[in-house]
N, C-alpha and C positions, 0 to 999 in steps of 0.2 A: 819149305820152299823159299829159295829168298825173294827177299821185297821186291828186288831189279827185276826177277824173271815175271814176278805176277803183275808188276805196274807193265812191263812191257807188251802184254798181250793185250794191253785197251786197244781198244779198235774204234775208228767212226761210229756213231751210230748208224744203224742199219737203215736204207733209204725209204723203206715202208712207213716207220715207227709213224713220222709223224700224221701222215693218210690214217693212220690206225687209232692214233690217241683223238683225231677231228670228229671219229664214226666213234670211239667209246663214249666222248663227252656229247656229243649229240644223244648217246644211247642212257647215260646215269647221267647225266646235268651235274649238279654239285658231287658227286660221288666220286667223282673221279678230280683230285686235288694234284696242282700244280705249283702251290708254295713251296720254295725252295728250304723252309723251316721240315714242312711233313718229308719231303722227301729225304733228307739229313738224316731225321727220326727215321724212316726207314729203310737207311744202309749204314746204318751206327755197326761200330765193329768193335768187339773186345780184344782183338789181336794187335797187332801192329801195324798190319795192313790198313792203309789209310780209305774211309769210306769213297764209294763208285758211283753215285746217284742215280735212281733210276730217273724217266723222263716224266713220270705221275706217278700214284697211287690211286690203286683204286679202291673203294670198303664194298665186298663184295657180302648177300644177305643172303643166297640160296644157292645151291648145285647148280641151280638153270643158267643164274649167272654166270658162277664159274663158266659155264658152258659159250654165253654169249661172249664173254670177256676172252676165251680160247678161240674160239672161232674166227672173231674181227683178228685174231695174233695170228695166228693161224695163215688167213687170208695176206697180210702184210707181212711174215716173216718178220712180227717185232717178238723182242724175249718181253718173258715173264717169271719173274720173282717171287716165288711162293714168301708171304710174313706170317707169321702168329705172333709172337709176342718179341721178336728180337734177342732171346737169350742165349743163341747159339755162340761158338767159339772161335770157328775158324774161318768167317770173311761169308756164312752161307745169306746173309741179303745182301751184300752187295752186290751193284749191276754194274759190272764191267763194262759190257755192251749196252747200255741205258737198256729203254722198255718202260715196263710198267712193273710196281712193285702191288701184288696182290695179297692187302689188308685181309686175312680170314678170322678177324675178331671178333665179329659182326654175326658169323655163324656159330653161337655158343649156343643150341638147345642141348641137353639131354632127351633124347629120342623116347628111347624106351631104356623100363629097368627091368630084368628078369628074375627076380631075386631065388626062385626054383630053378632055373637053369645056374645061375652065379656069374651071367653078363648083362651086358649092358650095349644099347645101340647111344654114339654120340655124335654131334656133328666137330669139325675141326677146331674150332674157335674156342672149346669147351677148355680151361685149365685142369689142370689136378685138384688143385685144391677146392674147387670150383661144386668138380664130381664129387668129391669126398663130403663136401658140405650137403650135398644134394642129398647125398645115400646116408648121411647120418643114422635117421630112424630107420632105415632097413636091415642092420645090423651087418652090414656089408661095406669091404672099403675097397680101394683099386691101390696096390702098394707100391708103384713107380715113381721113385721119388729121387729125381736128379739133382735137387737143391731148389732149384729156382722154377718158379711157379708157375710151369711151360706149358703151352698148351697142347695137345693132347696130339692134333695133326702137326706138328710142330716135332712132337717126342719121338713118331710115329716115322716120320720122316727120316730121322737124327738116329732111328735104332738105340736111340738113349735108354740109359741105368738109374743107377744111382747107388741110395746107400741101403735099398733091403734087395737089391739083386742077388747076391749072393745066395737068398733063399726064393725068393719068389721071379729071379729071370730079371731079361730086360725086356722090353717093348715087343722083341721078336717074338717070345715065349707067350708073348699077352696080346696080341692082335689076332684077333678069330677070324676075322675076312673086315675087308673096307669096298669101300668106294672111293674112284678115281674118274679123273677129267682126265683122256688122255689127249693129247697134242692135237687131235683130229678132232678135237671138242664131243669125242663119244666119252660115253659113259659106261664103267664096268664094273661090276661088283667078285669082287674075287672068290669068295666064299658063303657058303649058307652059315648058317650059326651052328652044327653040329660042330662038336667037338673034337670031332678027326675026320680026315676025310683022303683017300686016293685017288681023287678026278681030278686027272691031269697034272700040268705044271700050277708049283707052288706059286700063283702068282700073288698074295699076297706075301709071304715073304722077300719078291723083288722088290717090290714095292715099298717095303718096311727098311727106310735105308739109304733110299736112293737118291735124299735129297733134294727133293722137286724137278729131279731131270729128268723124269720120266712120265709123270703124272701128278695132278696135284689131287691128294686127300680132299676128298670131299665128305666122308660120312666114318666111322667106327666104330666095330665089334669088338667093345674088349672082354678080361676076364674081369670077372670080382672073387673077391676072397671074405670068408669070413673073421670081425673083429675077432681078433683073440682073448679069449677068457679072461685071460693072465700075461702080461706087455713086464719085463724089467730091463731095465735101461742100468746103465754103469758105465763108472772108469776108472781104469786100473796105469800105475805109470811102471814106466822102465827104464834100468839104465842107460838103454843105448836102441837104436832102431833095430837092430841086429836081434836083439832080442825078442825086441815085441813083435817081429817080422814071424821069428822061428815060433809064436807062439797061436801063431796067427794058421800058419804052415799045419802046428801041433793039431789045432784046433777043426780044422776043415779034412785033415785027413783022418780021424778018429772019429769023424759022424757028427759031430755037433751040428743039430740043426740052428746056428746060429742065425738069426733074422740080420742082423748088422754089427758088421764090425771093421770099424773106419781106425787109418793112425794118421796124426799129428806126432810130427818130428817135435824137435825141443822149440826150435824155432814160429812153429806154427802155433805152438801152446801158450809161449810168450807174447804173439800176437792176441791170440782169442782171448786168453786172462785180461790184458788190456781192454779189447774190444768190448766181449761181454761180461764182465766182472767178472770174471772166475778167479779162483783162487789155487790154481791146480800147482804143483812143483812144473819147474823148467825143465819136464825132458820128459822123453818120446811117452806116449799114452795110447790107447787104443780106448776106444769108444766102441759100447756094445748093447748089444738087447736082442733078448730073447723070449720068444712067444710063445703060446702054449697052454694048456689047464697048470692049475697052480701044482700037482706033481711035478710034470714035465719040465715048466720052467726052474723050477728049484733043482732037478736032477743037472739038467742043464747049467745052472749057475756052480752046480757043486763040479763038476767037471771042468766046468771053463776057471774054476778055483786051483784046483789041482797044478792045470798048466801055467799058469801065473804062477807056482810057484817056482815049478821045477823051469823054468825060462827065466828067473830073477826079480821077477815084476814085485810091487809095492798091494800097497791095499787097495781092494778093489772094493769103491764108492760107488753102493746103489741106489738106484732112483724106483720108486713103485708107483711114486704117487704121478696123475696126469701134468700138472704143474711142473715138479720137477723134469720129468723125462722133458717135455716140450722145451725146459731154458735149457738143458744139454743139447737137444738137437737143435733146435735155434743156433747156439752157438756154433756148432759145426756147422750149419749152412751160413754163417754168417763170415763165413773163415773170408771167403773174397775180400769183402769189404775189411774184417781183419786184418789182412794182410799189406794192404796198401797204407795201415800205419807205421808198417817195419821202416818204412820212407816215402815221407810226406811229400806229395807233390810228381810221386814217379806214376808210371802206368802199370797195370797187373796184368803181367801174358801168362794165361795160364795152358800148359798143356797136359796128354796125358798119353801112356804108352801101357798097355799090359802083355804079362807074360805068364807061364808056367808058375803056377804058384810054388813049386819048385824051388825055382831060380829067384822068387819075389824078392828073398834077402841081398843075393848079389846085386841085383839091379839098382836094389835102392840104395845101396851101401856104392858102390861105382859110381852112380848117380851125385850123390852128396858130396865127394871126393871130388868129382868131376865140375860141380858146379863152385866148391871152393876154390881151387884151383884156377878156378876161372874170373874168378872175384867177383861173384855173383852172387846176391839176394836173391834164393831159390826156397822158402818153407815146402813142405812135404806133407802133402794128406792123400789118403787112398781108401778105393772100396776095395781093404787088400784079402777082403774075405775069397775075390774071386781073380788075384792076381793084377788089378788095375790099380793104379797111382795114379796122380796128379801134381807136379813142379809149378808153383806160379814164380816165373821172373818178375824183378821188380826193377821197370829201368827209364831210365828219358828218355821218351821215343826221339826227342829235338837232337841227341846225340847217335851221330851216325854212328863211332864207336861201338856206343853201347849195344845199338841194335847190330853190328856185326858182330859182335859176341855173343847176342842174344841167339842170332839164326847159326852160330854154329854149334853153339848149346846145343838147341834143336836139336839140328841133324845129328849130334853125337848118340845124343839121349834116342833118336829113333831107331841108328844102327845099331847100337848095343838091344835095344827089345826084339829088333829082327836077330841080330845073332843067338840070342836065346830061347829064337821059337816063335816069337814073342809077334804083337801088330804094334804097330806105329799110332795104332789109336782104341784105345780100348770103347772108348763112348761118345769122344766130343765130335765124331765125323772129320770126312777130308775137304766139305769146303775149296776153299782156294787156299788156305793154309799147308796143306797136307800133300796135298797132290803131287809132288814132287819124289816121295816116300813108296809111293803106289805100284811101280812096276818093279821095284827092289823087292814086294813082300808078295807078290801076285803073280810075277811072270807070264808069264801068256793067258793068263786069266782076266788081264789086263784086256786082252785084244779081243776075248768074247765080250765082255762089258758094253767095249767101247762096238762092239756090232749088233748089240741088244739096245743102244743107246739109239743108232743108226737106225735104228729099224722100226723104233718105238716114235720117232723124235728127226727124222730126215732132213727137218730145216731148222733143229738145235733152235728154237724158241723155250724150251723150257729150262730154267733156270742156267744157262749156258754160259762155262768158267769154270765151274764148281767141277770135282773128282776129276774130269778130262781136262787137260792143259791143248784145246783143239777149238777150231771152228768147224763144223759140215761145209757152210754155205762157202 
């Protein structure tokens, strides 16, 4: 969506807000901050979209809050801005319409661990990694792993992946039932902990998604998985993306229960050898691991061998050991930061689009074509085990130019993934970045949305901007 369209929908703030932020701070005293530093901090945006300030923050410590903190919004028709940890991609804390921006960092227990059932109850504030450290000694992990070290209500929200989706789902696949504050400051729990269930509408998978417009995360059931016996990690390079695409393609339609398998284009590889020492050749590589008892994985390695050959690919460098595997993946989640050396001083817009794992090779080949062409610093990594990429631009946001090149970039890159089948967003959410993409891939699915939105949310206080380009009020 361009910049023009999304600055242009600021609006006054709402005439409540301030009646409403007089009765918060009378209700948390210090809790609810008004420096113009905190609030910065939470509508920082990794996009290009310039941050929206909300009108406070609040650090909110239990559900009942939440509750108290909805209800005074509620009463005033001020918005509210779900935060966890600010990693998201497309503009989702910024507040357009000021409000209050709602700190859930504060709420990090681990509830309960069920390690016979194989979940786990959390509250929103909890990280990934957070859990993982928790559950160490129970020989169980939670394998949602989007890069950055998000928090749990946060991921939950975002329907975020990452890089073992491919085998173990996204966030959809692994949220058993939550709780939610909905707009009316009630409280709902969507599901019991059983592990299937046909009572009624799925409402936690609306939920799972939505962004904070419709309810904000208060509590989570997820799944856990057991460590795997036997974990190898690798990387294998190729002559060309096309290549490691079709091997990728080879690999997922022949059964491989591959755990992760990520590419870096020639360019991304040159970044990360810079960044994290590496020493890899300059061109396209796929990044892998596979899990399992020590048969399995070696059956598995010997297969994912085969196709590396008959694809063209180089020698495939394994990792066994825990040190090892951890500086490979480090590296790969490090690629952000990576990348913003390809030129110093520019900003990283990263976006992403997936499609038919089919079509993954055209896309990405169109793609590259299309971003040279354009004369753009575009590096290329994907969780392309499941059809999803990621483009990070690298440009002056100070130059309008650039950023008109940038947002038609964009749009091209979203229409070519809809012409193929394909979403305009595979993981990072629609945000206020996206939004504009939405009724191109939905059609009138668009207008139930937006009357489940209506319906949940009447006077658009929650997180409102984001997915609908509208006001209610």
């Amino acid at each position: 969506m361009a910049l023009a369209d999304i600055l242009a929908e600021d609006r006054p703030r709402r005439p409540g807000t301030q009646a409403a932020l007089a009765e918060l701070s009378e209700t948390f005293g210090d809790r609810l901050a008004t420096g113009e530093d905190v609030r910065r901090a939470h509508s920082h945006t990794t996009t290009y979209i310039p941050n929206q300030l909300p009108d406070a923050v609040l650090f909110a410590r239990s559900e009942a809050e939440v509750q108290t903190l909805v209800r005074i919004a509620a009463r005033h028709g001020m918005p509210i801005v779900p935060f966890g940890v600010g990693s998201s991609l497309e503009g989702h804390v910024n507040a357009p319409f000021g409000g209050v921006s709602l700190d859930l960092s504060g709420m990090n227990e681990v509830v309960s661990v069920y390690p016979e059932d194989l979940d786990c109850i959390v509250e929103p504030g909890v990280t990934r990694e957070a859990l993982n450290e928790h559950l160490r000694d129970t020989g169980l992990f939670f394998p949602i792993d989007p890069g950055a070290n998000a928090s749990l209500g946060g991921m939950a929200a975002t329907r975020a992946s990452g890089t073992n989706a491919v085998r173990y789902g996204t966030m959809r696949e692994n949220v058993v039932g939550l709780n939610a504050v909905m707009a009316d400051g009630s409280v709902i729990r969507t599901a019991r902990r059983a592990k299937k269930t046909a009572a009624g509408y799925d409402l936690t998978r609306l939920l799972v998604g939505s962004e904070g417009t419709l309810g904000i995360i208060t509590r989570l059931n997820l799944k856990l998985y057991g460590i795997p016996e036997q974990v190898l990690s690798g990387v294998c390079p190729f002559p060309d993306v096309v290549s490691a695409v079709n091997a990728v393609i080879q690999t997922v339609q022949i059964g491989v229960p591959v755990a992760r398998i990520e590419l870096l284009d020639a360019l991304s590889i040159e970044a990360t050898n810079r960044h994290s020492k590496l020493d890899l050749p300059a061109t396209p590589h796929l990044f892998v691991e596979f899990h399992g008892s020590p048969a399995s994985v070696a059956d598995q390695a010997a297969s994912f061998a085969v196709i590396i050959e008959e694809n063209g690919g180089g020698e495939f460098r394994s990792a066994s050991r825990a040190e090892e595997r951890s500086r490979l993946w480090k590296a790969r989640h490090d690629f952000y930061w990576a990348s913003i050396g390809l030129r110093p001083g520019a900003k990283a817009i990263a976006t992403d689009v997936c499609v038919p794992i089919s079509r993954l090779a055209d896309c990405i080949e169109e793609t590259r074509m299309d971003a040279e062409a354009a004369g753009l610093i575009a590096p290329t990594v994907g969780h392309v085990g499941d059809g999803n990429f990621h483009v990070t631009l690298l440009i002056d946001t100070d130059v309008p130019a650039e950023i008109d090149a940038a947002e038609a970039f964009l749009k091209r890159l979203a229409e070519r993934a809809l012409d193929m089948d394909g979403t305009c967003t595979g993981e990072h959410g629609v945000g206020q970045g996206k939004r504009g993409y939405l009724s191109a891939e939905l059609g009138a699915s668009v207008d139930v949305m937006r009357a489940v939105k209506t319906a949940l949310d009447p006077s658009n206080i929650m997180n409102p901007g984001k997915i609908f380009s509208f006001e209610t009020r």
